[in-house]
TORKOL-4160 file (C-alpha; in steps of 0.2 Angstrom, whole numbers, padded with zeros to 4 digits, m for minus):
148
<pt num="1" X="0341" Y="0604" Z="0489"/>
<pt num="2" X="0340" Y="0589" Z="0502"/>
<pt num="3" X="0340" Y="0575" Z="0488"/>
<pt num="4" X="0356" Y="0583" Z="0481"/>
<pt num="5" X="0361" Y="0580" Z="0500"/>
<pt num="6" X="0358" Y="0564" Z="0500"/>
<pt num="7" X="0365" Y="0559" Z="0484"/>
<pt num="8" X="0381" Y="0566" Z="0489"/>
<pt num="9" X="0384" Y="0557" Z="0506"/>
<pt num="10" X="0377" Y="0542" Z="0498"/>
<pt num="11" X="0391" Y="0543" Z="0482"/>
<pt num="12" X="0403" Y="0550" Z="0496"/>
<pt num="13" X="0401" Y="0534" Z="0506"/>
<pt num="14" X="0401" Y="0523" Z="0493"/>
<pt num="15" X="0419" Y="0527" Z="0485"/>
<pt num="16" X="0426" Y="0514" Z="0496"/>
<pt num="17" X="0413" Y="0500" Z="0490"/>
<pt num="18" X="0417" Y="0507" Z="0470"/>
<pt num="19" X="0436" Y="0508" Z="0472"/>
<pt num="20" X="0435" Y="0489" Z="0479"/>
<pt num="21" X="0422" Y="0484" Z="0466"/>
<pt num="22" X="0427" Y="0493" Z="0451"/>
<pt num="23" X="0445" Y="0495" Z="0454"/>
<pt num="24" X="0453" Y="0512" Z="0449"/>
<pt num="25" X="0450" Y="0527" Z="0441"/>
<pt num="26" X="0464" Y="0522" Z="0425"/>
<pt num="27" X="0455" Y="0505" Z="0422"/>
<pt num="28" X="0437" Y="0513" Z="0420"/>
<pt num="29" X="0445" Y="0527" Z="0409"/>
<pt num="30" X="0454" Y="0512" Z="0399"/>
<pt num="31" X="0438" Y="0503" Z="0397"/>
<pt num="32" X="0432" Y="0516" Z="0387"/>
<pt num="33" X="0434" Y="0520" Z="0371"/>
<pt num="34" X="0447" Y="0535" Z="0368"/>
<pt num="35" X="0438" Y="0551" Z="0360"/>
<pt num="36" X="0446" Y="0566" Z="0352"/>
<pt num="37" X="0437" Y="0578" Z="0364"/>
<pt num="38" X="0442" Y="0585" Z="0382"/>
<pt num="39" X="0432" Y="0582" Z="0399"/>
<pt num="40" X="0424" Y="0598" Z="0397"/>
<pt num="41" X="0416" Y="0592" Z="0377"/>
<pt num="42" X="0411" Y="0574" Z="0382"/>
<pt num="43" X="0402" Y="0583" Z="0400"/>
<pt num="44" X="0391" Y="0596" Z="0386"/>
<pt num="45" X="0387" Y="0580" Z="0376"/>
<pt num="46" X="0381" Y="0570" Z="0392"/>
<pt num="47" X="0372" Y="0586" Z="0396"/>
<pt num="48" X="0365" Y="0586" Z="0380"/>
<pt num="49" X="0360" Y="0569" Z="0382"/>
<pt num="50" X="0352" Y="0569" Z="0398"/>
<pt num="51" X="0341" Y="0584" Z="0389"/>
<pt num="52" X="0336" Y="0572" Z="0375"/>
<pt num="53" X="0331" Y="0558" Z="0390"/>
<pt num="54" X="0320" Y="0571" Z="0398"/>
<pt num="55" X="0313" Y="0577" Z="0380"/>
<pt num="56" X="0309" Y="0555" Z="0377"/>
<pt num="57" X="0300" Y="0555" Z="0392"/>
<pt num="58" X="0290" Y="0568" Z="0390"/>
<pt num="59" X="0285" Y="0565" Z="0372"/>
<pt num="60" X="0284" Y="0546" Z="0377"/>
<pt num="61" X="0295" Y="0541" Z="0364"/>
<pt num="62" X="0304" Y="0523" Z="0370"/>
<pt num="63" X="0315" Y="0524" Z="0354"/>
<pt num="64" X="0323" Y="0544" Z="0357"/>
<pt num="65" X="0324" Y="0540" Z="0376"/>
<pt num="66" X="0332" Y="0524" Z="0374"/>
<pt num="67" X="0346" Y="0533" Z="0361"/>
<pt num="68" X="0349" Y="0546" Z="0373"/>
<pt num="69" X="0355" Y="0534" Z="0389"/>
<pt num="70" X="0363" Y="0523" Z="0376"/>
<pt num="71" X="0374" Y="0539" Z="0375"/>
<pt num="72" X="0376" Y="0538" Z="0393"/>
<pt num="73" X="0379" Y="0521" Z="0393"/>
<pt num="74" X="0391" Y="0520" Z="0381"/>
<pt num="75" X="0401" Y="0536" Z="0382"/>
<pt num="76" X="0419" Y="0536" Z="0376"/>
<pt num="77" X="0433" Y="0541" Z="0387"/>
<pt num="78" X="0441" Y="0558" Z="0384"/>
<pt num="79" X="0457" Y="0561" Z="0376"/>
<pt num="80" X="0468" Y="0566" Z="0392"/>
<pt num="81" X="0466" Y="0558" Z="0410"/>
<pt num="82" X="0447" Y="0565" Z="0416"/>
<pt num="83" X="0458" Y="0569" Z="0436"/>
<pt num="84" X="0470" Y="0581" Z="0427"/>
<pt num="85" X="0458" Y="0594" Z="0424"/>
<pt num="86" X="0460" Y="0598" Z="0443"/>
<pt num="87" X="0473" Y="0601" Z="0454"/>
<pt num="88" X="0487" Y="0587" Z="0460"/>
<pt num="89" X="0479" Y="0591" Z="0480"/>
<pt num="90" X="0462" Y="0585" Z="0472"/>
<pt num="91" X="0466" Y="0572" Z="0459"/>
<pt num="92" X="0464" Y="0557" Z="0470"/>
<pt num="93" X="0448" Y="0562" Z="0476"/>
<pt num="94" X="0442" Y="0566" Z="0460"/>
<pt num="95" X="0443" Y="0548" Z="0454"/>
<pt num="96" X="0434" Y="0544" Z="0468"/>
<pt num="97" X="0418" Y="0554" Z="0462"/>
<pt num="98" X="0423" Y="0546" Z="0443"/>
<pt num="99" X="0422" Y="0529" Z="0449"/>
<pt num="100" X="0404" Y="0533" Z="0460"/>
<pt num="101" X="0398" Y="0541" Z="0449"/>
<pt num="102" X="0400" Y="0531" Z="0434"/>
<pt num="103" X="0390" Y="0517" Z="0443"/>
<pt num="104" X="0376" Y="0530" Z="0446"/>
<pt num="105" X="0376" Y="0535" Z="0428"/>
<pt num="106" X="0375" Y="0517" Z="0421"/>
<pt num="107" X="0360" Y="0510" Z="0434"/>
<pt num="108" X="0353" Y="0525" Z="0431"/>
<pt num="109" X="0355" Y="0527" Z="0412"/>
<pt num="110" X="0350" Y="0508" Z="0411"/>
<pt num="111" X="0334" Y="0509" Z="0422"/>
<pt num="112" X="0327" Y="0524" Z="0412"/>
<pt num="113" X="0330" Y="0513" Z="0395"/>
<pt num="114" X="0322" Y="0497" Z="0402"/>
<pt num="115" X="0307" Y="0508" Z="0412"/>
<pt num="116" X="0304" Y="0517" Z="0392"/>
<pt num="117" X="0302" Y="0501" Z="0383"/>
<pt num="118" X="0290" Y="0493" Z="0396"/>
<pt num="119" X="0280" Y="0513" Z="0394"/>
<pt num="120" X="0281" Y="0516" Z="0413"/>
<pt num="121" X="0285" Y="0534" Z="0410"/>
<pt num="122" X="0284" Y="0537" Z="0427"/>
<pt num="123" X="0298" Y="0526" Z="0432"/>
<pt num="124" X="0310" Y="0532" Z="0418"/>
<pt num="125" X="0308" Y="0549" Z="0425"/>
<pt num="126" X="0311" Y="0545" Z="0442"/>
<pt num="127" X="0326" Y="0538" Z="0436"/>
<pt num="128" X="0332" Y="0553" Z="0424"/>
<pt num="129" X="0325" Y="0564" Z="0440"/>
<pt num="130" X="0341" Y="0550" Z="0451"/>
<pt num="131" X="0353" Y="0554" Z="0436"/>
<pt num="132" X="0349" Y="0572" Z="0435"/>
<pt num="133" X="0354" Y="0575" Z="0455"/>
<pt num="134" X="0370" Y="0563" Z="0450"/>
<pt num="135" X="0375" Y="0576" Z="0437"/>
<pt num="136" X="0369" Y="0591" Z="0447"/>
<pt num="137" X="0378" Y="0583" Z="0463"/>
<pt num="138" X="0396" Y="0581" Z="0454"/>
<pt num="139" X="0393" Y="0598" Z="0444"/>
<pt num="140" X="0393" Y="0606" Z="0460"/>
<pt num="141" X="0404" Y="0596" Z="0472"/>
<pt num="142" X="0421" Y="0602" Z="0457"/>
<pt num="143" X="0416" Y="0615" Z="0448"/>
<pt num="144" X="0427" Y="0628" Z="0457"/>
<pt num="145" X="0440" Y="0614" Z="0459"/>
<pt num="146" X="0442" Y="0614" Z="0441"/>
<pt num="147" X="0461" Y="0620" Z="0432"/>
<pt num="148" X="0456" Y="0636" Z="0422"/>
């Protein structure tokens, strides 16, 4: 539980940093490619993703772990605003955890491909281990803040 600790105060600190860096929560959505799916459909396919990373790793398979953080890497934007999927009180600070996370998912997702192709299959699963507290972390931090 203590690295999920971590990762949280470390994203919680660095929203500042991202919101200066990255800008805001509508240009990182806009820089994505609109999908017909909803928050909820393009979070079960990043899951799903993240399974097929582990599955890579484990089978040592450079190719299927590289498609699998491509996925990451690359994932399209859903077909609503991601922040209306909570209540008006926690929208802002939602973006916030968008915009952190975002950066977590691509060094991360990056680091996994980069670690497969050199066959240092401990270093890409230290990093789907980093990417898998990311997910865990934001899971956790708005699951029960979610609309019904």
């Amino acid at each position: 539980m203590k690295p999920l600790m971590t990762l949280a105060l470390a994203c919680s600190l660095a929203v500042p940093l991202a919101q200066a860096e990255e800008g805001d929560a509508d240009q990182l959505v806009a820089s994505k490619r609109q999908a017909d799916m909803t928050y909820r459909q393009l979070m079960e396919v990043m899951g799903a993703s993240l399974a097929m990373i582990q599955e890579g790793i484990v089978r040592e398979n450079a190719e299927l772990t590289k498609t699998a953080a491509d996925m990451i890497l690359k994932h399209p934007a859903p077909n609503h605003k991601p922040w209306t999927i909570m209540t008006d009180a926690d929208q802002a600070a939602f973006k916030q955890s968008l915009l952190s996370y975002d950066k977590v998912l691509d060094s991360e997702a990056t680091r996994i491909t980069e670690a497969a192709a050199a066959g240092d299959w401990l270093g890409a699963s230290q990093s789907a281990y980093a990417l898998t507290n990311a997910c865990i972390t934001c899971h956790v931090m708005w699951k029960n803040k979610a609309k019904p």
